[in-house]
N, C-alpha and C positions, 0 to 999 in steps of 0.2 A: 504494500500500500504506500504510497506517496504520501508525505504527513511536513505539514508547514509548519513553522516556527518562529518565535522572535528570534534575531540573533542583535549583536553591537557590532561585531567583527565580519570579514567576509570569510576566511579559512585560515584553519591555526596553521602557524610556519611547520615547513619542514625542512630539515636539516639539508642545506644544497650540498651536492657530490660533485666529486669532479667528473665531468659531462664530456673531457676536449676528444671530442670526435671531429676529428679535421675533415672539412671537404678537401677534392682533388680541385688541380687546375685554376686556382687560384687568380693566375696570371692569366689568364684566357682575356678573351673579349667579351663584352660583357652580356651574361647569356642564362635562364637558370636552369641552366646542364646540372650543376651540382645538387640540384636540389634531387635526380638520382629516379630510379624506379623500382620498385619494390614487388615481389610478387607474394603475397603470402598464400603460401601453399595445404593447403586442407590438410588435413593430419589426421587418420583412422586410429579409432582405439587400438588395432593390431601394432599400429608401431610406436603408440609410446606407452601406453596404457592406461591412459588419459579417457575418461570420459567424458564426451561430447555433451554439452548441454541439451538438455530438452527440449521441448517445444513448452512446457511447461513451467521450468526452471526459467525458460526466459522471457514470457511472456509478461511479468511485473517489471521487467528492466526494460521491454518497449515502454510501456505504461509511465515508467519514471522519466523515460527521454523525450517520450510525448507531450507530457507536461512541463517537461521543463523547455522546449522549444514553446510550447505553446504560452506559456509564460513569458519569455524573451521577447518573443513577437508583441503580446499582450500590451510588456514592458516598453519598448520599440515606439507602437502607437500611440502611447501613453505620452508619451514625451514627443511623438512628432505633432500632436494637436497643439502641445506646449509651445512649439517651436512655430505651426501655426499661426495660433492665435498672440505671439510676438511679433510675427511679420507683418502681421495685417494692422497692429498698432502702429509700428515702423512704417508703412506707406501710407496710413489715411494720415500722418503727422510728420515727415520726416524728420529727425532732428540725431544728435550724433551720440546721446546717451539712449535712443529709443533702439538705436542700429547694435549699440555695444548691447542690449538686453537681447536683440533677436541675436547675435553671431554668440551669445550664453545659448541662447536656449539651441543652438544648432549644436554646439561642445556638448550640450549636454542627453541629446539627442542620440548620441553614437553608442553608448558603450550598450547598452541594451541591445542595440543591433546585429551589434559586432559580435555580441555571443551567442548569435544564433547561423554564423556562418559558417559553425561546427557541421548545421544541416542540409550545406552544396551539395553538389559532385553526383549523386545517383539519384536523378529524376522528379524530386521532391518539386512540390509548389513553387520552392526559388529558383529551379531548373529548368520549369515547363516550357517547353521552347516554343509554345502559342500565345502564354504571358510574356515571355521571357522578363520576369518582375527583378534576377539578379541585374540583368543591362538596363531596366530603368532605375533604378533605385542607386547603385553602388559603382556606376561606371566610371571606367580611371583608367587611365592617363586621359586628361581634358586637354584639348587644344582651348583656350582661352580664346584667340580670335572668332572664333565660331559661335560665341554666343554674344560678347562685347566687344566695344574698345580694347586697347590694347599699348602698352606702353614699353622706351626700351629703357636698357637700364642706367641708371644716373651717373653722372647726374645732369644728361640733357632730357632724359625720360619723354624723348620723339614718339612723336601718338600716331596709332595709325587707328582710324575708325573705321569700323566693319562689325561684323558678326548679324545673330541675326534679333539681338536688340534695335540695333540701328537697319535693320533692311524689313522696310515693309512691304517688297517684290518678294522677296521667299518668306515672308512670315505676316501675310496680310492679315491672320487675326491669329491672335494670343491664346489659346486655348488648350483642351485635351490633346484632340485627335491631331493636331498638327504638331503641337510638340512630342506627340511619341512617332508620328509618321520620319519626324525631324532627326530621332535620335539613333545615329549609328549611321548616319545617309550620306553614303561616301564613302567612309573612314572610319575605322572604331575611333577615332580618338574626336570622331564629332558629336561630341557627348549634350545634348540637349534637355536632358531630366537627372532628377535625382540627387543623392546628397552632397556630390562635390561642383554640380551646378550652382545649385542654392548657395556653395559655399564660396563660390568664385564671384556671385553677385553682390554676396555681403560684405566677402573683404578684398575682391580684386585681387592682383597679383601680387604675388610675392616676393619683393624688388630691394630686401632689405636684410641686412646679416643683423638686428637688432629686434627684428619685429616681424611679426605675419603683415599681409596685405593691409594696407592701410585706405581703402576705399572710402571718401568721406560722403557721411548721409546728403551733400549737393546735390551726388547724380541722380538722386532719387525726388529733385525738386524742379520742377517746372520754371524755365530761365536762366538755372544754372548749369544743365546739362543738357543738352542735347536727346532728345527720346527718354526725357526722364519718365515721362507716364507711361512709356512702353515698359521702360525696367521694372517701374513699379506693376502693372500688368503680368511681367513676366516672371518674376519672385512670390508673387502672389499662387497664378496658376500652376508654378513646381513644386509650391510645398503642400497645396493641393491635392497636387497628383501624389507627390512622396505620402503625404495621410491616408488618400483611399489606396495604393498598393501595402503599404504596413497594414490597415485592416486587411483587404484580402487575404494575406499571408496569416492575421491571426485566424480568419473563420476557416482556415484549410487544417489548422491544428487544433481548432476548437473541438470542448469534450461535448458528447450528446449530440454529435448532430451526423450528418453521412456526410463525408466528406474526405481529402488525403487523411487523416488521423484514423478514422473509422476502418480505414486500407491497412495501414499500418500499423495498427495493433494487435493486427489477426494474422501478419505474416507469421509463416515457420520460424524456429530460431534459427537457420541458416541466413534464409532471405533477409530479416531483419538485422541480423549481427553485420553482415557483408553489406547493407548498407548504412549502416554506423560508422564502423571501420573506415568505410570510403570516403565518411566524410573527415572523420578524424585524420587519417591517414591522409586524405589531400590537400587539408587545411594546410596541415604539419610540415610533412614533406615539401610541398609542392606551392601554394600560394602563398604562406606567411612565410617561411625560410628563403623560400625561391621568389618568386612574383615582388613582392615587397619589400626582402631586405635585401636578398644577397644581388639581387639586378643595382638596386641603390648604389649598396657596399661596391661594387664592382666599379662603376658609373662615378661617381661619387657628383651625380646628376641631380640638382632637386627637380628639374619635372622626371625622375622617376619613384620620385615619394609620393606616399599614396595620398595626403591633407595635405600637400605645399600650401597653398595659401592660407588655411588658418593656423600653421606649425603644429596640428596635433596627430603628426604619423607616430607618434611614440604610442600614443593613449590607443592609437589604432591597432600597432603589434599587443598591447599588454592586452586589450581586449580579447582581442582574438585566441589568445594564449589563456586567458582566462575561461572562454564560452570550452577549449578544448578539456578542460582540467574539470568543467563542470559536468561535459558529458561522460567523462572517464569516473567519476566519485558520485555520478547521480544524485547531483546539490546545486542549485541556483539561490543566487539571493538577488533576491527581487530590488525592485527602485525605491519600493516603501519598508526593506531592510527585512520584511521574510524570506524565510527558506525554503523551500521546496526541497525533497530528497526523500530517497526511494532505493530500490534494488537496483545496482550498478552494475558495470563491466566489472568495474574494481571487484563488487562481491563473486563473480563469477569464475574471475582470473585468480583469487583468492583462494577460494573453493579447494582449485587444481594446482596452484604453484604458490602459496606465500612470499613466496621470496620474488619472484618477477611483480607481485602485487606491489609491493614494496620500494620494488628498483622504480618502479612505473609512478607511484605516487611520489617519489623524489624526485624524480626528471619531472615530473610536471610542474613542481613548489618550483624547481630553478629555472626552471627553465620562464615559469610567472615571474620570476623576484631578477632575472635576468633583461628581458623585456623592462620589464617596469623600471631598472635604471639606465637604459638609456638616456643621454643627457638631451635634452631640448636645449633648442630647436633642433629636430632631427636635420635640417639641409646643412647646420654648421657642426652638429656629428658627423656625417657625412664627409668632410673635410680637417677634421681635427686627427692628428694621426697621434696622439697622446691620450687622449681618454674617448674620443667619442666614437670612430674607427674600433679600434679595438672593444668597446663595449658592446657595437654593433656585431661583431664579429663572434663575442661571445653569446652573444642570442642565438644568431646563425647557429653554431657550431650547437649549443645546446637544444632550439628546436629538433637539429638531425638526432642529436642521441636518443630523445623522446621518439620522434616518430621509428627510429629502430625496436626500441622497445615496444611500444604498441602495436608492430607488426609483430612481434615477439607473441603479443596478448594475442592478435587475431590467429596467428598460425598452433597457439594453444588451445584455443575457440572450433578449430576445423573452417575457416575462415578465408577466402582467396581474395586479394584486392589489388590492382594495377595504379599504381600510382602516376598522374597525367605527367606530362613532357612539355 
């Protein structure tokens, strides 16, 4: 049974290990080869003597992952109406302490989110490639000219206007269906919806080793900006859009009703486990280690950090790293500081190995406490070869040791999972 709780704390420390699992190729061109592929391979009681969970034994540990996505999501929209109903203060009054409460309420918006990115990768609601609600919601790398203005860097900071704030031949009316017709048309990196739009509106570019985007609430005032009633128009209608797909995504994991959840709590333990795992495993491996840091770390680029403009790509890995540790331990702490938790992988893998139970629940404390000191602003981590480099590097290295072990847990499970490329 899944059972809620107060807590004060989010989860008691666990003692960090040494993790230094080095990636290859270091010196490559910048690519996330290293982030590696994984096959975990099924494992029949005949050869280790290991028995295979149930369909029984595992059907409360769907139940507990269920709700805690469905929770996240819950949590997610909860804070994206926040975020909302701060934008639409910010544009019916422009002013530059109304824009500093909306680009809060966007920071604040994320980490709920983020921990539910645990449930990508095998065909879930975030995947459904007829929503495709991951590419409107969380799409990155933004070309900035595509949606605004656009500036170079200082300190002549030459403007070039464009995008399609300023063009009312490709964006005659501000609405739904043309800003999702809009989004990806071209280019992946012609990003039109979702959270790092909204975030590119709020604080413009990021042109500065001292500060995120420094966008001031003018452009958003008629007189002082050029198509200000359009920006405002258009920050309106994306956070719009960003609230009704966060609902969608929670009515897909709501309890009581027929829908993905209803699907997924009745799968087999294989079916179900394998795609846990997938998502765990390509979080791990493959988008947080790969995609967002070690592309970075390689680069030592900020448009390849994933919040350039509001400087919070740090709070993005620790989330992320967090939402992985909550599906592993079957615990979420919610926004209003309950817990949720229930029968886990951890109690499964426990069950069969204590001791990989164990290693698994340290790599995840470090590989959290790893993440989380990263030094902000990630773009001047990125370049600091004294602490910030190397701090980056120690996430890297530790994301991999975790996602080895957790293949560790699925190939104990009877469990097969291909890690993306």
């Amino acid at each position: 049974m899944v059972v809620e709780s107060r807590v004060l704390s989010f989860l008691p420390l666990l003692a960090t290990a040494g993790l230094g699992a080095a990636l290859a190729g270091c010196g490559d061109s910048p690519s996330n080869d290293d982030a590696g592929t994984l096959d975990a391979r099924s494992t029949s009681t005949e050869d280790t003597g290991v028995v295979l969970p149930s369909n029984a034994e595992v059907a409360p540990v769907l139940e507990t992952y269920a709700a805690i996505v469905h929770a996240g999501y819950e949590d997610a929209h909860t804070r994206g109406e926040a975020l909302d109903t701060a934008v639409d203060a910010f544009v019916a009054a422009p002013s530059e302490p109304l824009l500093v409460a909306a680009r809060d309420a966007w920071v604040a918006s994320r980490p709920p989110y983020l921990q539910t990115e645990m449930a990508r990768f095998y065909g879930g609601p975030i995947d459904d490639p007829d929503n495709d609600q991951d590419g409107r919601i969380n799409s990155w790398p933004l070309d900035e000219a595509y949606l605004d203005y656009v500036q170079g860097p200082p300190p002549d900071f030459e403007e070039l206007v464009g995008g399609l704030v300023n063009d009312a031949t490709e964006l005659p009316t501000i609405d739904e269906a043309s800003l999702v017709a809009l989004n990806g048309a071209g280019a992946e990196e012609n990003v039109s919806l979702g959270y790092h739009a909204i975030e590119f509106l709020l604080w413009g570019q990021d042109l500065y080793e001292d500060s995120p985007g420094r966008r001031p609430a003018s452009d958003f005032l008629d007189g002082m900006r050029d198509h200000a009633d359009r920006r405002r128009a258009y920050v309106t209608a994306a956070t719009d859009i960003l609230v009704s797909d966060l609902a969608f995504l929670e009515s897909q994991w709501a309890p009581s009703a027929t829908n993905y959840r209803t699907t997924f709590v009745a799968l087999d333990a294989h079916e179900g486990l394998t795609r846990i795992f997938t998502g765990l495993l390509n979080l791990s491996g493959f988008e947080l280690s790969g995609e967002r840091l070690l592309v970075a770390w390689r680069s030592s680029e900020q448009e390849d950090e994933h919040s350039c403009f509001s400087d919070t790509t740090t709070q993005d890995a620790l989330y992320d790293q967090i939402g992985i540790q909550n599906a592993y331990l079957g615990r979420y702490t919610r926004i209003d500081d309950t817990v949720l938790e229930g029968p886990s992988l951890s109690s499964l893998v426990a069950a069969r190995d204590p001791a990989l139970d164990t290693q698994i629940r340290t790599a995840l404390q470090a590989s959290t406490e790893l993440c989380d000191a990263i030094p902000e602003p990630f773009d001047q981590a990125l370049i600091d070869d004294d602490t910030g480099r190397p701090a980056i590097r120690a996430a890297i290295d530790a994301l991999q040791a975790q996602t080895e072990l957790l293949n560790q847990a699925a190939v104990l499970l009877g469990v097969e999972v291909e890690i993306a490329r």
